[in-house]
C-alpha positions as CSV (number, residue, x, y, z in Angstrom):
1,X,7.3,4.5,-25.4
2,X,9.0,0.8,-25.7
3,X,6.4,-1.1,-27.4
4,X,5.7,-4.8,-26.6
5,X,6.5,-4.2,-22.6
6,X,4.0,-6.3,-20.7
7,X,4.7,-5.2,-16.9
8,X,3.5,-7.8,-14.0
9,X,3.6,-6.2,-10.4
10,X,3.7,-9.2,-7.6
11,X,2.0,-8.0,-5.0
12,X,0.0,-10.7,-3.5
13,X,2.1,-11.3,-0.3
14,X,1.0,-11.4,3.5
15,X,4.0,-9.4,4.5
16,X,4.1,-10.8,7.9
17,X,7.1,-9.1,8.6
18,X,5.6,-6.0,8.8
19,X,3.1,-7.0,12.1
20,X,0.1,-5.3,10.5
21,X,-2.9,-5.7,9.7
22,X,-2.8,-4.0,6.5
23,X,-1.7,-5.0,3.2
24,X,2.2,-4.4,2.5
25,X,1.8,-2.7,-0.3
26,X,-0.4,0.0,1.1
27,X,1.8,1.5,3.7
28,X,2.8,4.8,3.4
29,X,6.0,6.1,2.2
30,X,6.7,10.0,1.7
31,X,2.7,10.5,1.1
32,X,1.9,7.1,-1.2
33,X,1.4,3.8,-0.9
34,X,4.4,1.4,-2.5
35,X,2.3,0.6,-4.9
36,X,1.6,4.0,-5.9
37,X,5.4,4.4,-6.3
38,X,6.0,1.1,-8.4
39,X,3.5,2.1,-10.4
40,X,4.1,5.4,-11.1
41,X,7.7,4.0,-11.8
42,X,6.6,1.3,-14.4
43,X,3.2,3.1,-16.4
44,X,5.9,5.3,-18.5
45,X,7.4,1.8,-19.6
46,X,4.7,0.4,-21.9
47,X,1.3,1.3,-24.0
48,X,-0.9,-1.4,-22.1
49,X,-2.0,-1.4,-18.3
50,X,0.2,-3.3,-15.8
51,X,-1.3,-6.4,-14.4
52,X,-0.8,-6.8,-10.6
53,X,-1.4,-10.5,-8.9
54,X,-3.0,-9.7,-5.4
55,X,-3.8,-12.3,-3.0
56,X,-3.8,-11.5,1.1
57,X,-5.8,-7.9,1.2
58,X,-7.1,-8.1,-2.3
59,X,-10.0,-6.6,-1.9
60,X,-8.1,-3.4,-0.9
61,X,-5.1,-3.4,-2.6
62,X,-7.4,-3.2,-5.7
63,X,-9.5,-0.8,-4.4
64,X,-6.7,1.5,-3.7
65,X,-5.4,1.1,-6.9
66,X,-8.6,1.2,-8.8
67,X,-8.2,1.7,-12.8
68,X,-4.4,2.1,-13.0
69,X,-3.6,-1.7,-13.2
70,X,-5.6,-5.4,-14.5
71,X,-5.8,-7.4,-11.9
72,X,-4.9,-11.7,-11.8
73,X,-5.6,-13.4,-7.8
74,X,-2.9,-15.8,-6.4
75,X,-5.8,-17.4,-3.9
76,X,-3.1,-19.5,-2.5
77,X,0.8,-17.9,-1.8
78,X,2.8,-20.4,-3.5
79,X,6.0,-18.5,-4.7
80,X,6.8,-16.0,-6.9
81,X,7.1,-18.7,-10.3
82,X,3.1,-19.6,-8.8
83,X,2.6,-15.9,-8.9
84,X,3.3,-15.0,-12.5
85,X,1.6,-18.3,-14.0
86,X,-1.9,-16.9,-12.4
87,X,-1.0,-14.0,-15.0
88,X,-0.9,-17.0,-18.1
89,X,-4.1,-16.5,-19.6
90,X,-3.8,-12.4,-19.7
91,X,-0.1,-12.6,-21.3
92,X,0.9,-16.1,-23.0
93,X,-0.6,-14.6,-26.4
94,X,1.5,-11.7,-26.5
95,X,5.4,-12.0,-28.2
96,X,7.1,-9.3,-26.8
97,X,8.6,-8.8,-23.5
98,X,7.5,-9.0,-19.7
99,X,8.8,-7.1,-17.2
100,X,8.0,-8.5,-13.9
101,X,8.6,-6.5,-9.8
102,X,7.6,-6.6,-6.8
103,X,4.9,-4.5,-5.2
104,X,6.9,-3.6,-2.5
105,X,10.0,-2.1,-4.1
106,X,9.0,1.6,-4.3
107,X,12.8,3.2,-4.6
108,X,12.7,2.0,-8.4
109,X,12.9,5.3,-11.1
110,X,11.6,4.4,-14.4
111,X,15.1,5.7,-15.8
112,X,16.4,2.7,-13.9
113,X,13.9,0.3,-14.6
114,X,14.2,1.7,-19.3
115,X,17.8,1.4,-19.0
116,X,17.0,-2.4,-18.0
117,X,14.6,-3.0,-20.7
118,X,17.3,-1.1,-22.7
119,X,19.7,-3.5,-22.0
120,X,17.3,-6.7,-22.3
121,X,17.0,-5.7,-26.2
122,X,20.2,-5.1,-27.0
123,X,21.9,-8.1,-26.0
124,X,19.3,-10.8,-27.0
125,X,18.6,-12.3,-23.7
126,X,16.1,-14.9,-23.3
127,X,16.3,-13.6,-19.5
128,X,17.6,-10.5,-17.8
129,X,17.8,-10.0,-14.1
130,X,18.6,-7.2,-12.3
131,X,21.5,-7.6,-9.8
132,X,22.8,-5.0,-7.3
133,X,26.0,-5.2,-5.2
134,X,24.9,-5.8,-1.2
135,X,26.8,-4.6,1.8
136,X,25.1,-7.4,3.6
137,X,23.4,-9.9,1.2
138,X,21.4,-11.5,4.0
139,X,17.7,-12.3,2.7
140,X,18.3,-11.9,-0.9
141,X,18.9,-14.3,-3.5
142,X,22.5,-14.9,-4.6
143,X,23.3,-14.4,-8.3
144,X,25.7,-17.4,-8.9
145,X,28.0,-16.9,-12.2
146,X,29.6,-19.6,-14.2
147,X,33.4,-19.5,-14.8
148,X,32.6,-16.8,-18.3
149,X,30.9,-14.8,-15.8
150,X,27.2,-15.6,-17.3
151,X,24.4,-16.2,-15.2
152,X,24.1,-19.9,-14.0
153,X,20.8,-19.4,-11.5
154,X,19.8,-17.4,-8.7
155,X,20.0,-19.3,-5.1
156,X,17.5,-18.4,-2.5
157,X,18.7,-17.7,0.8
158,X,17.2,-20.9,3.0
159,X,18.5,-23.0,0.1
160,X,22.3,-21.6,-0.5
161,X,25.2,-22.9,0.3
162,X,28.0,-21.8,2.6
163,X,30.0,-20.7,-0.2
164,X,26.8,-19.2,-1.9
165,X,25.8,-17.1,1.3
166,X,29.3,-15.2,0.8
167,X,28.0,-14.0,-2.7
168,X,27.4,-10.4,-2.5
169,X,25.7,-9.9,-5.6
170,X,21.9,-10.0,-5.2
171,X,18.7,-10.8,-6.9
172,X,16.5,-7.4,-6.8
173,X,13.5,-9.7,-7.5
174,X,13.1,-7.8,-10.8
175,X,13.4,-9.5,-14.4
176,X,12.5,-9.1,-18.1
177,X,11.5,-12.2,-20.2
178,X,10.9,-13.1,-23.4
179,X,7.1,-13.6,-22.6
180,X,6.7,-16.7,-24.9
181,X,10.1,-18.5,-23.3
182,X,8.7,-16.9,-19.8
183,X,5.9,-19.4,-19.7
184,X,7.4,-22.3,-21.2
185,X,10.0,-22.6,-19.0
186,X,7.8,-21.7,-15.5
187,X,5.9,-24.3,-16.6
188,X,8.9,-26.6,-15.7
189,X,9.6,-25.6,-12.2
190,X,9.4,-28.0,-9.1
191,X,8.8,-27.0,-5.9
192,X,11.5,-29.2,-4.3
193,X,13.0,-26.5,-1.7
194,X,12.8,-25.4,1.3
195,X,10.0,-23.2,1.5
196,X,8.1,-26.2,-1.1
197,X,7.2,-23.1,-3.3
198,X,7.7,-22.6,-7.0
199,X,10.6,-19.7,-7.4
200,X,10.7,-17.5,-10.4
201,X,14.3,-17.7,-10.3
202,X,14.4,-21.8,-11.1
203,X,13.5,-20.8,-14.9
204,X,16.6,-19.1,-15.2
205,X,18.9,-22.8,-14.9
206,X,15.9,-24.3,-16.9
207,X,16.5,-21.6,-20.0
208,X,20.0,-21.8,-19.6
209,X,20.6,-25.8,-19.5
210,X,18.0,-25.5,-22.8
211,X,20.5,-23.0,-24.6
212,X,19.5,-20.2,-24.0
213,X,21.3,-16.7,-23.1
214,X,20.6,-15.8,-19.5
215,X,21.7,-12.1,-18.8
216,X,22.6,-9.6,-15.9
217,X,22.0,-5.4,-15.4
218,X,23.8,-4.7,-12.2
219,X,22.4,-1.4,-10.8
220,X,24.8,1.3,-9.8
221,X,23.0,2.4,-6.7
222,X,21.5,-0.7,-4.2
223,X,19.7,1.4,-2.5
224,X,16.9,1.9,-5.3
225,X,16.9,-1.9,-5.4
226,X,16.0,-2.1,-1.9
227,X,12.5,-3.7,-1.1
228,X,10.4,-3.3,2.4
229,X,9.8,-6.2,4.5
230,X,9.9,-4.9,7.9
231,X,9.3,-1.2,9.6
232,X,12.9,-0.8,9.7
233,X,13.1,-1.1,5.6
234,X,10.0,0.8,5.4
235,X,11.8,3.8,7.6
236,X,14.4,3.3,5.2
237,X,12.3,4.1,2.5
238,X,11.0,6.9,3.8
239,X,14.2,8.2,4.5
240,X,15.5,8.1,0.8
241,X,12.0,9.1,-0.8
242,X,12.1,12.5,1.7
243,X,15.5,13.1,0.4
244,X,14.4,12.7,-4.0
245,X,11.8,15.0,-3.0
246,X,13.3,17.9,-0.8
247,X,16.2,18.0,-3.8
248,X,13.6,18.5,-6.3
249,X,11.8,21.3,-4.7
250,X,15.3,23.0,-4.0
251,X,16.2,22.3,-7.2
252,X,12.8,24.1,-8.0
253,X,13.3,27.0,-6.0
254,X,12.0,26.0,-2.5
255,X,14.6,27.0,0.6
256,X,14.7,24.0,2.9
257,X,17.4,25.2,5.8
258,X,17.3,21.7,7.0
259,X,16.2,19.1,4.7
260,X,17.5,16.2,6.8
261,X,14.8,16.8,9.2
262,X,12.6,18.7,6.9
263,X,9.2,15.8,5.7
264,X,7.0,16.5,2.5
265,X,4.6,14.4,1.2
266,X,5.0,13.7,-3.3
267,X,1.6,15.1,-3.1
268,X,2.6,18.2,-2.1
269,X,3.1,20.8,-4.6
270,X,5.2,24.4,-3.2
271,X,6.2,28.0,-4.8
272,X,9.4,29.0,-5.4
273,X,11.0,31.6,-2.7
274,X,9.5,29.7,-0.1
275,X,11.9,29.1,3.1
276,X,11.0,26.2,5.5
277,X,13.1,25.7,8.6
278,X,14.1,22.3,10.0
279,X,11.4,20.0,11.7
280,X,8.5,21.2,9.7
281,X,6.2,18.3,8.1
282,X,3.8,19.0,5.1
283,X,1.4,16.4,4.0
284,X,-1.3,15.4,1.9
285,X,-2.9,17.5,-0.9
286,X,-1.7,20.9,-0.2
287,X,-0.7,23.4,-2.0
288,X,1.3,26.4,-1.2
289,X,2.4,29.7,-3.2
290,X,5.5,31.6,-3.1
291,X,7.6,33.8,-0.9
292,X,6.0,32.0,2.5
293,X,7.9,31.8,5.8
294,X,7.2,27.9,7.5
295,X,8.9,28.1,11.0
296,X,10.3,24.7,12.8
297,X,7.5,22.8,14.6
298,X,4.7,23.2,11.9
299,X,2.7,20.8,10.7
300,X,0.9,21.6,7.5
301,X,-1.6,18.9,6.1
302,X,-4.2,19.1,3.2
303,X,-3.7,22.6,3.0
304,X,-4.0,25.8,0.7
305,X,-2.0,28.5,1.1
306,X,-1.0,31.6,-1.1
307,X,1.7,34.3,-1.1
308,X,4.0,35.9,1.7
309,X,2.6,34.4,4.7
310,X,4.3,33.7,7.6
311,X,3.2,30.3,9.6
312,X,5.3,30.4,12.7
313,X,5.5,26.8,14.2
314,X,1.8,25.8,13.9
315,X,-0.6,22.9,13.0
316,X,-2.6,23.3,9.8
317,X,-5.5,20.3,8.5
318,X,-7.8,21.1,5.7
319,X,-7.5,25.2,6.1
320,X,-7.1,27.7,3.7
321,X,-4.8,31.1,3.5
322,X,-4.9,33.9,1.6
323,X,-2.1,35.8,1.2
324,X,0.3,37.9,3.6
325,X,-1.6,35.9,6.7
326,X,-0.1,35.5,9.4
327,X,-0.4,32.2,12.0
328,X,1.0,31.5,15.1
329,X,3.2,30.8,17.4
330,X,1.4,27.7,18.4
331,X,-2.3,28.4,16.4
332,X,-4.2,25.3,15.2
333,X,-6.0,26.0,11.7
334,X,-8.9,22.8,11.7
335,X,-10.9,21.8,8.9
336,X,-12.5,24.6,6.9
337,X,-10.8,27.0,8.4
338,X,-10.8,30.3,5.9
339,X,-8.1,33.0,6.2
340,X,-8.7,36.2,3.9
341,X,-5.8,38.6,2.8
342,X,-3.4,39.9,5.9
343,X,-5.3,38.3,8.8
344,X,-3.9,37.6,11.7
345,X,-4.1,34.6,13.9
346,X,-1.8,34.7,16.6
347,X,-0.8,32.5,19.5
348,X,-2.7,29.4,20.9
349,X,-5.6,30.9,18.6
350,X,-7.8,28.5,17.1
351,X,-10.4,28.3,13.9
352,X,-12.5,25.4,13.0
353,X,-14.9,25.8,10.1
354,X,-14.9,29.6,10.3
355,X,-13.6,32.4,7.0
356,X,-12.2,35.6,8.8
357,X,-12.1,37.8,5.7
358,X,-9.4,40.4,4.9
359,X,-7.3,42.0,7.8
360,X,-9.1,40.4,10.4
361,X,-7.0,39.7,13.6
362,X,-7.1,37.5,16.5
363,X,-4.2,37.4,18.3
364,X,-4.3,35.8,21.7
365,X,-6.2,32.4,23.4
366,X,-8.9,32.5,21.3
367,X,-11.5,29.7,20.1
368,X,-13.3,30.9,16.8
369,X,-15.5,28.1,16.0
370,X,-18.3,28.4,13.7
371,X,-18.4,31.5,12.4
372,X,-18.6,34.2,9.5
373,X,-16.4,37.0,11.0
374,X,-15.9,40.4,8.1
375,X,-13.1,42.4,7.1
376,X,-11.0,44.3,9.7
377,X,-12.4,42.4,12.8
378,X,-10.5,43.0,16.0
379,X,-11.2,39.7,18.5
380,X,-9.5,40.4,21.7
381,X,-7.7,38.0,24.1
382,X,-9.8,35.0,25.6
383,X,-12.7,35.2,23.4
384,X,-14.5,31.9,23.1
385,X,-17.2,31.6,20.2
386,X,-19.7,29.1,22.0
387,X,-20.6,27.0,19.2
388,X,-21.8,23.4,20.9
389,X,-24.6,23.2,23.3
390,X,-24.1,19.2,23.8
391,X,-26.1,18.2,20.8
392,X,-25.8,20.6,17.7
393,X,-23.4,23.3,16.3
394,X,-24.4,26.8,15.9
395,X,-22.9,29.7,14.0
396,X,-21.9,33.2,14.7
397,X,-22.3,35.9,12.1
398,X,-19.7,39.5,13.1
399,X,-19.9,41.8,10.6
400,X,-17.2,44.3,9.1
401,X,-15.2,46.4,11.8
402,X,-16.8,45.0,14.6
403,X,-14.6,44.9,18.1
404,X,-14.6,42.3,20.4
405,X,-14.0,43.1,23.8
406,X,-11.3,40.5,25.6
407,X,-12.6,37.7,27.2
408,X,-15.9,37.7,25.5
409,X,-17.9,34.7,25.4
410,X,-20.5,34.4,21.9
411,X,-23.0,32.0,22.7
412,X,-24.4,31.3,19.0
413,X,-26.4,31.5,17.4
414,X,-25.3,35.0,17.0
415,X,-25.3,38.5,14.6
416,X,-22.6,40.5,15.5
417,X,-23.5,43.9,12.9
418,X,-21.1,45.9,11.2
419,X,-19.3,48.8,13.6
420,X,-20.6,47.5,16.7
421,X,-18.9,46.0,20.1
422,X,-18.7,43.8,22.8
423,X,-17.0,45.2,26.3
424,X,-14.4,42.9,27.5
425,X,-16.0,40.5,29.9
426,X,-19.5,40.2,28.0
427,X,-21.5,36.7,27.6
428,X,-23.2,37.5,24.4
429,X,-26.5,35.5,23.7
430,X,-28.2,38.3,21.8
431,X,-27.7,39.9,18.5
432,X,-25.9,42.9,18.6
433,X,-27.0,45.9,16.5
434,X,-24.4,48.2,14.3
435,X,-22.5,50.6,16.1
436,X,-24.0,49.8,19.2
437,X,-21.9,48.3,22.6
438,X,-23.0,45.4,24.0
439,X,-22.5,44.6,27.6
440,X,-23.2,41.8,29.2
441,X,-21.5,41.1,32.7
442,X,-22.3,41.5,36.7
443,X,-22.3,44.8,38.2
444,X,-19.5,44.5,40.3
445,X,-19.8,44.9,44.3
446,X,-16.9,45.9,46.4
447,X,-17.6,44.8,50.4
448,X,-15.8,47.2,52.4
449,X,-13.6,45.6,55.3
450,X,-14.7,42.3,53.6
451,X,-10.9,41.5,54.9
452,X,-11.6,41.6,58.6
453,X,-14.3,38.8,58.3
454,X,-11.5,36.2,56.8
455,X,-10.2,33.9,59.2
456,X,-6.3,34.4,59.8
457,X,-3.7,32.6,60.3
């Protein structure tokens, strides 16, 4: 722990970029929200609570982030120096340091951002601002040097130069301050620029032409540096937060056969021994065991799962799995769906709010919907469990061993006992007794020379 670290997260901008509704901050990448990320980048940093400065979507930007952070509102988006002074009466008592990012940088590793602080201490800075070498420099600040290679001032885009714009080194809109020296000199800045805003980057000149040290960490990697302004950033960042997280669950154990094209959410926690082909997304809160099988085309979300089970190319939301279960090809596990030890749900099967207990098995164009179905259940081909008359849901109750016949249609609510059976073709509306066959079709007819009546061509 560095003590003395006050940490200010900026995250009051409209974002306009983006062409949403919602807040910046608060879209997704890889499972979180960006502010999730820079948080969970900058809490190991210091002993107090960050302090983030909303503004446009306050209300739910600090609902989202609830007790993790203070809060300070910017009620009007005046620049990024207008930004921190909202933060004044929370910080201009403390004397150590300030770290202050944006809320929509979430790429940052708190190794990154401890080295920086590192750095800050070390050489005495009044100032430190993080630099990164850009490709393409277009939209960032420029980091203009002085002939001894210190740090003159940053130049915003709309306001550099000709010469300026060819600078390749870039401001990553994150800086350390002396927090005393951080106020003092913000409470200098002008707002004579383009924009008529008041830039954090104007106390940097301000420190320096009152003798102080300005400093610069340049990062090794840009890409961490890299904030999201548009869709095509925040792809970006998806891209490279897929990638940390597929090398730490291989790293952990987990067999990803394609991890380019392989997407898990940072909520989701998996066993080692686990292989998961190519073009299989996991999301959400779930959880799965070891020694699984995850074909390509699943979709996993919020999910459960144990040990050695085999999900071939299926969707799974809210569901749960035992272990040694088998699913799919092409079976859709919906909320509070319940799979007990080796059951079997096979293809274009599928369970909504239903717990087939152990060895159960229903493999073929099936709808289970509703229903408490026991241990070593056979449901044939076609069944439908009619669950919905229009207005309410109703539930089916099979008990252990039970077979039902193909193509059987369970109009709950229903008791199915232990032992007993349906014959393929049945419309069940009654209960069923144990060890007992229900059937429930038309006699069928046969016309003889039925043929000769029909009208030929």
């Amino acid at each position: 722990m560095i003590d003395e670290v006050n940490v200010l997260v900026l995250a009051a901008g409209n974002g306009s970029r983006m062409k949403s509704n919602a807040p910046k901050v608060l879209h997704d990448v890889a499972g979180q929200m960006m502010i999730d990320w820079v948080l969970d980048a900058v809490e190991p940093l210091s002993k107090n609570k960050p302090i983030t400065v909303i503004g446009v979507g306050a209300e739910s930007v600090q609902a989202h982030v609830g007790s993790r952070s203070e809060f300070v509102l910017q009620s009007q988006q005046l620049g990024t120096g207008h930004a921190v002074q909202q933060a004044q009466s929370q910080l201009e008592s403390s004397h150590g340091v300030t770290l202050i990012m944006s809320g929509d940088t979430p790429m940052f590793r708190s190794k990154t951002l401890s080295e920086f602080i590192d750095e800050h201490k070390r050489s005495n800075n009044a100032v430190t601002v993080l630099t990164a070498i850009a490709d393409d420099p277009t939209g960032y600040g420029r980091i203009v040097r002085a002939d001894d290679d210190t740090v003159m001032k940053i130049v915003e885009q709309k306001d550099a130069s000709v010469t300026e714009r060819r600078i390749r080194e870039v401001n990553t809109g994150v800086y350390i301050f002396d927090n005393q020296l951080l106020f003092e000199s913000l409470s200098q800045v002008k707002n004579n620029n383009a924009q008529g805003e008041y830039y954090l980057p104007d106390t940097l000149d301000i420190l320096r032409q009152s003798g102080h040290q300005i400093g610069a960490y340049t990062l090794q990697n840009f890409t961490e540096s890299q904030g999201v302004n548009d869709r095509v950033a925040l792809s970006v960042a998806n891209q490279v937060m897929h990638e940390r997280i597929n090398h730490q669950l291989m790293i952990a154990g987990v067999e990803l056969v394609d991890p380019a094209s392989t997407f898990i959410d940072a909520t989701v926690v998996i066993g080692q021994d686990t292989l998961i082909e190519g073009g299989v997304t996991i999301l959400g809160q779930t959880v799965i065991g070891k020694n699984n099988l995850i074909t390509q085309g699943s979709r996993i979300s919020d999910s459960c799962i144990g040990d050695d089970n085999v999900i071939t190319s299926s969707h799974l939301e809210s569901a749960r799995l035992a272990n040694s279960v088998t699913i799919g090809p092409y079976a859709h596990l919906r909320p509070q769906a319940n799979l007990g030890d080796k059951v079997h749900v096979g293809n274009f099967v599928e369970v909504k709010q239903a717990t087939l207990a152990a060895n159960t098995k229903a493999g073929h164009l099936t709808y289970i919907g509703n229903a408490t179905i026991g241990e070593d259940v056979n449901i044939g081909a076609g069944t439908i469990f009619v669950n919905y008359d229009g207005v309410n849901k109703f539930s089916t109750v099979v008990g252990d061993r039970a077979f039902i016949g193909s193509n059987t249609k369970i109009v709950a609510p229903v008791n199915i006992a232990s032992e007993a059976i349906t014959a393929a073709g049945s419309t069940i509306t009654n209960d069923v007794p144990g060890h007992a066959m229900a059937i429930a079709r038309a006699r069928q007819i046969n016309k003889e020379n039925f043929w000769d009546y029909m009208p030929h061509k």
